[in-house]
Each structure stands twice: as C-alpha cells, then as structure tokens.
C-alpha positions, 0 to 999 in steps of 0.5 A: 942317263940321256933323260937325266942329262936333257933334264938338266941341260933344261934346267940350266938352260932356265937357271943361267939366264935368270942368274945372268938378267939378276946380275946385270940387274942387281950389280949394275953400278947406279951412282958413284962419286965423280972421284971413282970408277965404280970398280966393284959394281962393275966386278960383280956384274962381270962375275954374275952376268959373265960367269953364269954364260960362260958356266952355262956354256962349259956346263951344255957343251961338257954334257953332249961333246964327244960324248959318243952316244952316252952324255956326262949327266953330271955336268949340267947339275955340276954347272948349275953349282956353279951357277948358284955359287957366283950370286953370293960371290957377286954380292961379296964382291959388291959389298 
C-alpha cells in the first residue's frame, strides 16, 4: 500500500501543476471591453489554478496525515479525479 500511495503523491505532485500553469494559461482574460470586468475569464482561472492547489494539497496531506504508519492510497488518485475534472469545468465557466 505504501508504494501504491507514493506512486501517486508523485503523480499528483506532476499532474497539478501542469493543470495549475494551463489554467493560468489558458483562462487568463486577454481583452475585455472597457464596459466589462472580465468576470468569467478570471472565474476559470480561479477554478483551474486555484482549485488544482488546493485539490493537491487535501489530495497530499489526506494520504500521509495521521495515517499511523498505513497511508490512505486512494486519496491521491481521488485528487488526481478532481484534478482532471476542473479543466472542463474551467472551460464551461469560460464559455
């Protein structure tokens, strides 16, 4: 169980911040009417940059807090779910 739980601490310690440098990539607003706020480019930015850092960290700290000597493996692929699920939410926010 340790190896599988390292395993993917490592992969979600790669996964999230390649989602986190897309997001703040690919939803960082441009241009905006001078009218707007660019409310929606900012929200999918927030979504993916923000949610993938704080996904990783519940994802990290879940799997070897308190874990007595036995790690919760399923938290970092649980994480890395989540992870992979705000890349299209961040889009649908975009429009």
């Amino acid at each position: 169980m340790k190896g599988l739980a390292v395993l993917g601490t490592v992969l979600i310690s790669l996964l999230a911040p390649t989602v986190m440098v897309y997001g703040l990539v690919a939803f960082t607003p441009t241009s905006c009417p001078p009218a707007t706020t660019c409310a929606a480019g900012q929200w999918a930015m927030v979504v993916s940059a923000g949610g993938s850092a704080l996904v990783w960290a519940v994802a990290v700290v879940g799997t070897w807090a308190g874990a007595r000597g036995r790690p919760r493996a399923w938290a970092p692929y649980v994480g890395m779910t989540f992870v992979c699920a705000l890349l299209p939410l961040s889009g649908t926010i975009a429009g």
